[in-house]
BAVEX-599493 format. One line per 3 residues: number of its first residue (from 1); for each residue x, y, z of N, C-alpha, C, CB. Coordinates in pm, 1 decimal. Last residue first. Glycine has a CB too. Layout:
NUM) X:Y:Z:X:Y:Z:X:Y:Z:X:Y:Z ~ ...
***
This chain:
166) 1798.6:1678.0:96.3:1835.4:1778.3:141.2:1877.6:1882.9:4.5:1940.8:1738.3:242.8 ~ 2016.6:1440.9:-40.4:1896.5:1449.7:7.7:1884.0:1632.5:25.5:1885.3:1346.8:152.9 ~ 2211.8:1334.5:-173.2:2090.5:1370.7:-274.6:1985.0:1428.4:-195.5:2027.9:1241.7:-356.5
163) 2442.8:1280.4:-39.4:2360.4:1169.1:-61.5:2257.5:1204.6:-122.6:2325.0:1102.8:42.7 ~ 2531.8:1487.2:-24.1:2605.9:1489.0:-36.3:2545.4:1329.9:-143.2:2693.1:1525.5:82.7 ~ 2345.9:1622.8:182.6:2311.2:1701.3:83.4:2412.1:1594.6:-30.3:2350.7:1885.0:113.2
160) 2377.8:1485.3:374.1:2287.7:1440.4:356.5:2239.6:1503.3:196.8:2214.2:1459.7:478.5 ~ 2634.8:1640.4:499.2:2623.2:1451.1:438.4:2514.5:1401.7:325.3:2568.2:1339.4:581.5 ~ 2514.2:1845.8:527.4:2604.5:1836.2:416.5:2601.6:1712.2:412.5:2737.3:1893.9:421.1
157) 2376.5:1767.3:806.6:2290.7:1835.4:637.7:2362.7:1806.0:537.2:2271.9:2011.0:609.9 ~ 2606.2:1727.4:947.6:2477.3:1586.4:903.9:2407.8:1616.9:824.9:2369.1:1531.4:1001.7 ~ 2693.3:1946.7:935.5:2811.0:1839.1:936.3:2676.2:1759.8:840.5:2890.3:1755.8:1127.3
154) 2548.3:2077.8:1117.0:2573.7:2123.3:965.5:2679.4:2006.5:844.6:2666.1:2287.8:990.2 ~ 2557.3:1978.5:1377.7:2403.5:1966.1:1259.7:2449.8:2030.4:1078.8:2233.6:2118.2:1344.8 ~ 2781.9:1978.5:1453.5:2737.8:1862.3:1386.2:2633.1:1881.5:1319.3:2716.6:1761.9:1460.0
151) 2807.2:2294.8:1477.6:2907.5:2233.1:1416.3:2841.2:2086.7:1335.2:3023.5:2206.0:1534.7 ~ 2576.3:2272.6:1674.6:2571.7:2390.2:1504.8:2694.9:2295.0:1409.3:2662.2:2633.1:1541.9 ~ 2498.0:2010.7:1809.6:2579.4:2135.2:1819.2:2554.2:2193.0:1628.3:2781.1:2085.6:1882.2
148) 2150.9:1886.4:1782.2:2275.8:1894.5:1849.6:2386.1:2035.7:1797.8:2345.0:1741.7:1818.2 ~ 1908.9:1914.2:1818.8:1952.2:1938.3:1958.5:2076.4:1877.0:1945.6:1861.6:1880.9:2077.6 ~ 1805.7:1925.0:1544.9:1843.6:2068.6:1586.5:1901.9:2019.9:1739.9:1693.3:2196.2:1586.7
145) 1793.7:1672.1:1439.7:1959.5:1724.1:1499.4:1954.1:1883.3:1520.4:2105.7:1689.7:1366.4 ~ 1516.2:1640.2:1444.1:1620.3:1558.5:1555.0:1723.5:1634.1:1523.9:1657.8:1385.8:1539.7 ~ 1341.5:1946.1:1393.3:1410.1:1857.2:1382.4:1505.3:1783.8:1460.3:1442.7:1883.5:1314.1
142) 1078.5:2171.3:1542.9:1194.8:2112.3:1530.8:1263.2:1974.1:1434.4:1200.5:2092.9:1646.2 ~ 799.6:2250.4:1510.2:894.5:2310.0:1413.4:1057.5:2271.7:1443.6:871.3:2473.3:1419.9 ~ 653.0:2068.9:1631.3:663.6:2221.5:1705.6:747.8:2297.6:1658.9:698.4:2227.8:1843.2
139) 571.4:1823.0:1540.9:492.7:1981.7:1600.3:546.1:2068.6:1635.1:417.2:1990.5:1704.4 ~ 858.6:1736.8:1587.9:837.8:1788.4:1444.0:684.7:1870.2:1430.0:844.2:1646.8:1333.5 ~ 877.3:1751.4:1870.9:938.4:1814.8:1817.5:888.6:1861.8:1720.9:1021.1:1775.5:1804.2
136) 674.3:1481.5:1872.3:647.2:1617.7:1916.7:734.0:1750.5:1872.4:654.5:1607.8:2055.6 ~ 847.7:1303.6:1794.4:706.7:1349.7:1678.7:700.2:1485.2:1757.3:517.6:1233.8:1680.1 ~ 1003.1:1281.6:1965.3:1082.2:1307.5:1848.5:959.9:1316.4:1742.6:1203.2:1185.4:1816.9
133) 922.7:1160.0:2202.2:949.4:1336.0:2190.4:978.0:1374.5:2020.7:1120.6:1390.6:2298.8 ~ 753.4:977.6:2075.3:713.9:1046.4:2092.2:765.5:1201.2:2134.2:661.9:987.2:2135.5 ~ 1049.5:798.1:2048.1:996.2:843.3:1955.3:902.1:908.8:1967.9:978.1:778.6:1891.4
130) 1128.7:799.3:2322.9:1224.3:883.1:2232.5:1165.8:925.6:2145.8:1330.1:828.7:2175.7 ~ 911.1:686.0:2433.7:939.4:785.4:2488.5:1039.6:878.8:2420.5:970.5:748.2:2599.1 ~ 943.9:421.0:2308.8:825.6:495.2:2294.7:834.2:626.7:2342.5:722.3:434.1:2355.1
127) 1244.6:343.4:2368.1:1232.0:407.6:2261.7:1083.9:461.0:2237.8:1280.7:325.3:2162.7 ~ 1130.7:418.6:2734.3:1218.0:412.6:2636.7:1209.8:417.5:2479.7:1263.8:322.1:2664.0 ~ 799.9:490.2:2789.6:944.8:465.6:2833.6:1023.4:442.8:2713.1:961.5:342.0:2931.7
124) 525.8:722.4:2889.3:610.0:622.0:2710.3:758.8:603.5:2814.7:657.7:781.4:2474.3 ~ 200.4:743.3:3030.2:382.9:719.7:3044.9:412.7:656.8:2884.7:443.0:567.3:3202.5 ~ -89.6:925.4:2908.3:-2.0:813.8:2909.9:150.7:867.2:2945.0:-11.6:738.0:2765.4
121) -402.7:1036.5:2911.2:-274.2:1080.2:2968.1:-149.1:928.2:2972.2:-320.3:1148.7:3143.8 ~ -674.1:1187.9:2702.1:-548.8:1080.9:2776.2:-483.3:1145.9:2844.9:-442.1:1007.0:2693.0 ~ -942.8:1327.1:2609.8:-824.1:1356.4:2685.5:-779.6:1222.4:2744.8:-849.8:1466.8:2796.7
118) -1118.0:1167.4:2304.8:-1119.7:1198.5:2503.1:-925.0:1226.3:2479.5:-1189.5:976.5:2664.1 ~ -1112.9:1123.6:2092.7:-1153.2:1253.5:2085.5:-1173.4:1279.4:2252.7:-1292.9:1273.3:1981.9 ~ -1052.1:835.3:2007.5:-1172.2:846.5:2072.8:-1248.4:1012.8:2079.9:-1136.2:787.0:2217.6
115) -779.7:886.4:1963.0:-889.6:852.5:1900.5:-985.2:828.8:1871.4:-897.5:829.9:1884.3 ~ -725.0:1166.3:2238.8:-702.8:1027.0:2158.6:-763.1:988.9:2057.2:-722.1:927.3:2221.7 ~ -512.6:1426.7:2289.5:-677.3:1388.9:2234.1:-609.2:1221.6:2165.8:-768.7:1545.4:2064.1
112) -277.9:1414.0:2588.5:-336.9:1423.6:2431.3:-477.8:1386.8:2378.1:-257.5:1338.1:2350.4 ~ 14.4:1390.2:2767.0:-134.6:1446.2:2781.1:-176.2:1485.5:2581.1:-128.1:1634.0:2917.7 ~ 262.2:1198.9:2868.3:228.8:1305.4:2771.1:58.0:1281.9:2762.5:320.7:1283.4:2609.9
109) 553.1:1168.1:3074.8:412.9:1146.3:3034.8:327.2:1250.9:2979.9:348.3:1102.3:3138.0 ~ 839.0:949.8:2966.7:766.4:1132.7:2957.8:624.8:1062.9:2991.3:769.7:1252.7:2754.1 ~ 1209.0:843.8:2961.6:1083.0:812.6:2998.2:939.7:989.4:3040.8:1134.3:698.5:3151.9
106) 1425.1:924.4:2925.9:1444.8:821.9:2920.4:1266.8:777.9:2925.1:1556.4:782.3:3026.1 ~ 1480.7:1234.4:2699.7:1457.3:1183.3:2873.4:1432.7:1037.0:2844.9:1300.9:1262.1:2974.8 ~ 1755.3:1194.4:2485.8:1641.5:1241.2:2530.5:1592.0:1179.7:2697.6:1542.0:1203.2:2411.3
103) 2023.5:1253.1:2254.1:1987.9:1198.5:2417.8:1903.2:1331.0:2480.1:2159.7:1163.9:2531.5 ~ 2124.9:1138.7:1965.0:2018.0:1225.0:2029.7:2010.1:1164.1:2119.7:1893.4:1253.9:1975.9 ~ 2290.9:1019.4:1687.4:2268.1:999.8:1849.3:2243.5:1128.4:1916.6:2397.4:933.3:1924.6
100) 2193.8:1052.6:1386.2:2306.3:1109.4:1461.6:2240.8:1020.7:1619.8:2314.1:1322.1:1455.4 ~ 2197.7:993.2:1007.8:2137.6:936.6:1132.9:2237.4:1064.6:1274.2:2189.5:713.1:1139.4 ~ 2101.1:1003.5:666.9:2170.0:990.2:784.1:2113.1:998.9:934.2:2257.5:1077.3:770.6
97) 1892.9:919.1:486.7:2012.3:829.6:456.3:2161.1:914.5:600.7:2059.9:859.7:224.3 ~ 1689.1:1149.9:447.2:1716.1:1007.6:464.1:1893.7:1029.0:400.8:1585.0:887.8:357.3 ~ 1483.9:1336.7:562.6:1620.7:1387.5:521.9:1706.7:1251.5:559.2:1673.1:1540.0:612.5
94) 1263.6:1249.4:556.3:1246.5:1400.5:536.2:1371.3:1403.8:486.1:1213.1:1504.2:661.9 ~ 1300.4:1029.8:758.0:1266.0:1011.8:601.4:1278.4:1131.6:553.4:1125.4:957.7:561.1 ~ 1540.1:1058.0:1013.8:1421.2:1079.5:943.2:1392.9:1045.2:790.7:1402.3:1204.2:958.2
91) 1702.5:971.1:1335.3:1694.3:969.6:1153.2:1562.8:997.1:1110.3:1731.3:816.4:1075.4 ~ 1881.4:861.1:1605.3:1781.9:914.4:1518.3:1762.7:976.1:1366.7:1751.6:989.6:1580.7 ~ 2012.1:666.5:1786.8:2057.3:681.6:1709.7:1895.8:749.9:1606.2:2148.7:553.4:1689.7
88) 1976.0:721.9:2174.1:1896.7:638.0:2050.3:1944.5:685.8:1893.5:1714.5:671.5:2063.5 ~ 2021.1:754.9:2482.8:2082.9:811.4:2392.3:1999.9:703.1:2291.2:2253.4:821.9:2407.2 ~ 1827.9:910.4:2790.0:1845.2:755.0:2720.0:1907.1:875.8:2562.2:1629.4:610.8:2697.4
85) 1832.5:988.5:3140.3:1825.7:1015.9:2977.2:1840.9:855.1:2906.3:1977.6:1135.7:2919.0 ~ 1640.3:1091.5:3410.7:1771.4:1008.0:3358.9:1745.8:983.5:3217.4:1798.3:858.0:3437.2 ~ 1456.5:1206.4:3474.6:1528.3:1301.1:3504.9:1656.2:1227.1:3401.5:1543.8:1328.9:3679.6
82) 1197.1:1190.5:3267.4:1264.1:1157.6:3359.2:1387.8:1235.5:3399.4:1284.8:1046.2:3335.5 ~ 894.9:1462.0:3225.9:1001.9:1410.4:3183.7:1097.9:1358.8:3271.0:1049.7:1487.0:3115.7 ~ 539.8:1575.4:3191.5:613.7:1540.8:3277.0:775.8:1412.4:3216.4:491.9:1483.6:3381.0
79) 375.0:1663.3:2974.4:339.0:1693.5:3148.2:445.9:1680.9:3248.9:230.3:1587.9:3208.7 ~ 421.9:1742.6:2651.2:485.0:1635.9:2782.9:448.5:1714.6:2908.4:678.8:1606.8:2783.7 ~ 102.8:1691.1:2435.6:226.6:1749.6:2563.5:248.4:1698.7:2622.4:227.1:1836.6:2648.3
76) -52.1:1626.8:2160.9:53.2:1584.1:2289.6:99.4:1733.6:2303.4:203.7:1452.8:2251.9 ~ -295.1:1685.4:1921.2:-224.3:1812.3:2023.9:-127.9:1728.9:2124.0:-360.2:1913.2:2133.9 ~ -313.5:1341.3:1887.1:-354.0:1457.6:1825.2:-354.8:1581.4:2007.7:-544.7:1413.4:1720.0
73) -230.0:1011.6:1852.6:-226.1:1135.6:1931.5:-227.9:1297.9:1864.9:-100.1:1117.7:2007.5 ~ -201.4:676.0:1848.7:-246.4:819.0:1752.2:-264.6:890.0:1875.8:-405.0:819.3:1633.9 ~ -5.7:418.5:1845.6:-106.6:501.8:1934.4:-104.0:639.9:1888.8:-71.7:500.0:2092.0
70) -30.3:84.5:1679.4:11.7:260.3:1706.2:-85.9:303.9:1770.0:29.7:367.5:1576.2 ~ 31.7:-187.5:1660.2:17.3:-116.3:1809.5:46.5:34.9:1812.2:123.9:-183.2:1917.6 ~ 207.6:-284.2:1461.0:-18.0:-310.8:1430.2:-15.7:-261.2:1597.9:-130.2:-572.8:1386.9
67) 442.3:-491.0:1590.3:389.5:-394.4:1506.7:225.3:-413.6:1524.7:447.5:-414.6:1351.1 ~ 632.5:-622.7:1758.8:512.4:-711.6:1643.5:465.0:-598.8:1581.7:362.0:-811.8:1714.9 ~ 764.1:-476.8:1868.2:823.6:-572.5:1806.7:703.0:-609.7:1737.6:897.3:-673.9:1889.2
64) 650.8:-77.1:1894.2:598.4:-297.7:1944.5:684.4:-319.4:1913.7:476.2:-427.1:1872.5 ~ 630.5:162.7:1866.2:722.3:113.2:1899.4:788.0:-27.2:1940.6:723.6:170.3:1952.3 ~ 463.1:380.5:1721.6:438.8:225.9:1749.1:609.6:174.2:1776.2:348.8:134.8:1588.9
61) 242.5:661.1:1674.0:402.1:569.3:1729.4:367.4:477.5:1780.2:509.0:625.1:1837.3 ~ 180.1:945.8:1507.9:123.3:794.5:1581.7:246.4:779.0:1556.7:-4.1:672.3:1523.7 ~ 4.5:1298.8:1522.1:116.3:1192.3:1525.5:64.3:1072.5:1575.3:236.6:1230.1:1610.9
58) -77.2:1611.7:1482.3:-94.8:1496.8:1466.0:22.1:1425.3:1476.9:-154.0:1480.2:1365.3 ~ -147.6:1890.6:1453.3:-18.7:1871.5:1632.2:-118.6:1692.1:1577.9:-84.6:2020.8:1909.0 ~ -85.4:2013.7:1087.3:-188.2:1958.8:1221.5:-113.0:1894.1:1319.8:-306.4:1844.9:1181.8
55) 33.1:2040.7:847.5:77.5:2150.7:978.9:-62.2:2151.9:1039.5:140.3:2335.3:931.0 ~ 138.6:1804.9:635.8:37.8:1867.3:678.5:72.0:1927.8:819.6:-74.3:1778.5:674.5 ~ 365.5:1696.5:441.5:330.7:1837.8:429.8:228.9:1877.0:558.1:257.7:1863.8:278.1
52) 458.4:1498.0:618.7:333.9:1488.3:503.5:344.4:1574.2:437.5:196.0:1491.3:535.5 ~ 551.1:1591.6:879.1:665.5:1503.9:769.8:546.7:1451.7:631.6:757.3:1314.4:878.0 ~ 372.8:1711.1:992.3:425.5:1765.1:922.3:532.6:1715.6:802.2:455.5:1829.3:996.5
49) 230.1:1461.1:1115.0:175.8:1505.8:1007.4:266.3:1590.5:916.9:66.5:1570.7:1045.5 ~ 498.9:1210.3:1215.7:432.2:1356.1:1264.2:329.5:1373.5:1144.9:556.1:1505.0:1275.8 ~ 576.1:903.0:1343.9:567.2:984.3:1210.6:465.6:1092.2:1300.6:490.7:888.5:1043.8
46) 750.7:620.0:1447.6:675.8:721.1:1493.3:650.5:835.5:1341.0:767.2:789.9:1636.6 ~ 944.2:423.7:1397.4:891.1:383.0:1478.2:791.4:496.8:1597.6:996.8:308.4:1518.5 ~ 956.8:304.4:991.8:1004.5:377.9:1182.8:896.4:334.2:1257.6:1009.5:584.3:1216.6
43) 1084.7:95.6:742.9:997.7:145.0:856.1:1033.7:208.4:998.1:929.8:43.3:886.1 ~ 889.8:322.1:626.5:956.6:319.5:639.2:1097.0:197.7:631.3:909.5:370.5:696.1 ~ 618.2:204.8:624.3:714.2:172.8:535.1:829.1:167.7:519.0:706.3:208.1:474.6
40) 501.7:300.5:838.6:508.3:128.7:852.0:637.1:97.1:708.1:295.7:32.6:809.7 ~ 465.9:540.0:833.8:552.0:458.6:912.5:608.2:371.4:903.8:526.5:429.2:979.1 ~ 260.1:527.8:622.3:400.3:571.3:624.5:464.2:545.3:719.8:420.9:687.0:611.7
37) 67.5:400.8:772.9:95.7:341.9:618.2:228.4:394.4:608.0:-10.9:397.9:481.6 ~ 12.1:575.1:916.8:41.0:451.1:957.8:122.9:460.2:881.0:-40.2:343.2:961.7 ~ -67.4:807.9:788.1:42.3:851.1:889.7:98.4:653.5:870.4:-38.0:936.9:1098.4
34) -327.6:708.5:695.7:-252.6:732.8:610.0:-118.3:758.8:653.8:-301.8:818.9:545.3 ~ -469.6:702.7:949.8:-443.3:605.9:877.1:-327.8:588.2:768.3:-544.6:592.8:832.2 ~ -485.5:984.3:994.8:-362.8:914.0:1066.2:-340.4:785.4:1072.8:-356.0:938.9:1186.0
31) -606.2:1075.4:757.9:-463.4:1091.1:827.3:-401.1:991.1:869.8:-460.4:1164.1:932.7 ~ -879.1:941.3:900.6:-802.1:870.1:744.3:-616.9:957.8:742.6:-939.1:950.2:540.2 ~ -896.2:1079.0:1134.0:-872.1:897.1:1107.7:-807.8:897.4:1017.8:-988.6:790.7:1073.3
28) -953.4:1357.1:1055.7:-840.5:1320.5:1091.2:-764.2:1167.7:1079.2:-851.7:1358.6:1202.2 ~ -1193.4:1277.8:842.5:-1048.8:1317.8:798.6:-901.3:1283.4:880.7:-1056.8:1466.0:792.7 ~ -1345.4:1257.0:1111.4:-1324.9:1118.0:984.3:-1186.7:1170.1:918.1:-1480.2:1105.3:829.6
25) -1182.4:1399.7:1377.4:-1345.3:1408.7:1268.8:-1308.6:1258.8:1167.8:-1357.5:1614.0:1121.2 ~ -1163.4:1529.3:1651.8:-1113.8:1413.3:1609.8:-1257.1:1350.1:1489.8:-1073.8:1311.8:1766.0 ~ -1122.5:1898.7:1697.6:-1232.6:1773.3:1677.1:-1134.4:1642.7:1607.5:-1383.6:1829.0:1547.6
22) -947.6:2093.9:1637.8:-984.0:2125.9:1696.5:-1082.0:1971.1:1751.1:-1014.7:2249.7:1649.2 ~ -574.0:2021.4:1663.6:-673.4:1979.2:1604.2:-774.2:2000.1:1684.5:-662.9:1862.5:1564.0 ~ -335.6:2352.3:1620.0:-396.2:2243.2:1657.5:-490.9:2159.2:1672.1:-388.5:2242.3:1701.4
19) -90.6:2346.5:1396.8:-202.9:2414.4:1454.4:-274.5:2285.4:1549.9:-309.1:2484.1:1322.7 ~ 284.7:2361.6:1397.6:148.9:2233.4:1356.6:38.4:2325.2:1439.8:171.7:2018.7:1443.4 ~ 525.6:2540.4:1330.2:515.6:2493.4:1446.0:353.6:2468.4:1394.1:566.4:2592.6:1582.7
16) 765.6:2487.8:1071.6:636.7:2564.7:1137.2:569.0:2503.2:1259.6:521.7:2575.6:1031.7 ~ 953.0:2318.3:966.0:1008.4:2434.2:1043.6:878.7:2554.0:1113.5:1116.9:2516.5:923.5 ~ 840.4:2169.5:777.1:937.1:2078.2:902.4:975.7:2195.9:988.4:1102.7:1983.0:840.3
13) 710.0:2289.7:602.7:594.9:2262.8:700.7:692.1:2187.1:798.4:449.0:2167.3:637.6 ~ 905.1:2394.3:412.5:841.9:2481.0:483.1:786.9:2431.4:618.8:746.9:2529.6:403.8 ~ 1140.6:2163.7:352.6:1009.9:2202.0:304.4:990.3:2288.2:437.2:892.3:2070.3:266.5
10) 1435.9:2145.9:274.9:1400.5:2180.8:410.2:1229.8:2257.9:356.8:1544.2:2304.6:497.1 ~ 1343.2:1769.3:313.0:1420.3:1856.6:392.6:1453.8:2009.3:319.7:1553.9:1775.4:425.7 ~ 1057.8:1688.3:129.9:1161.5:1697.4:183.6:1269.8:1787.0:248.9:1186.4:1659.7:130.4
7) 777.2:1540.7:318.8:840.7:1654.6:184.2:965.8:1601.4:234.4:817.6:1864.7:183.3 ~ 697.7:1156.9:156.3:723.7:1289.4:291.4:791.7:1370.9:219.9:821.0:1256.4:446.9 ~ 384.3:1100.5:-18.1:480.1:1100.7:-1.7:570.1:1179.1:154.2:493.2:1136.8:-120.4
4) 68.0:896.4:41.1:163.0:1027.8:-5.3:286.7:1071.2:37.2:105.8:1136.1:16.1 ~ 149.1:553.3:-32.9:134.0:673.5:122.3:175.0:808.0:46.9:277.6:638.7:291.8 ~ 56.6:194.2:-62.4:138.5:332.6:-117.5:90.1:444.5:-28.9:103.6:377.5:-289.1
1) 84.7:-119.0:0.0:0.0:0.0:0.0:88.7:124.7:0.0:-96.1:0.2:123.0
***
């Protein structure tokens, strides 16, 4: 099954911070049906709307071993972050073919409209917890190597520019 595509690095909608969803309507579903589908191809182990083009606070992450366990989340916030970190080698489709080590909180609990259109509140630990900060970011107009130094993030664009991407 085929997925509209992800823009690419540096499309407009990876650097705008995502509006937010007012109602969990049929459109959004088919999104974040369509979000799957791209994940799954990847395959990763989380996708934002903005990596679509679309600038909605949408995202699903599945972080299983068996897969078919995403949890859709429309507007997240982290309420709450561990104090002790975890390092995870991160990468995007937006700007494929490199990677860097990002150290995030090890564990968050994040408040969100579910699929249901009720307020949650869930813990994510480890890589569910990397890959939900790492959708949230891309709401909020970040990228994984904006948190690292100017020196390496320019380092990992040129690689990437070097590989066609970008």
């Amino acid at each position: 099954m085929s997925h509209c595509p992800y823009v690419p690095w540096p499309h407009p909608a990876l650097r705008k911070p995502t509006e937010p969803v007012e109602a969990i309507t049929d459109e959004v579903h088919a999104l974040w049906d369509e979000m799957i589908v791209a994940m799954d191809t990847m395959p990763g182990v989380g996708l934002a709307a903005p990596q679509l083009g679309v600038s909605l606070a949408l995202a699903v992450v599945d972080a299983s071993e068996e897969r078919g366990r995403a949890i859709r989340l429309a507007n997240p916030e982290i309420l709450h972050s561990s104090v002790q970190m975890r390092d995870h080698e991160e990468g995007s489709p937006n700007l494929p073919g490199v990677w860097a080590k990002i150290s995030r909180p090890r564990a968050v609990t994040v408040r969100f409209l579910n699929a249901m259109g009720q307020w949650d509140r869930q813990e994510f630990v480890g890589l569910w917890a990397t890959s939900v900060q790492h959708q949230i970011d891309h709401l909020q107009g970040k990228m994984y190597f904006d948190h690292l130094s100017r020196v390496k993030r320019d380092m990992l664009i040129k690689k990437a520019r070097k590989l066609g991407a970008g």
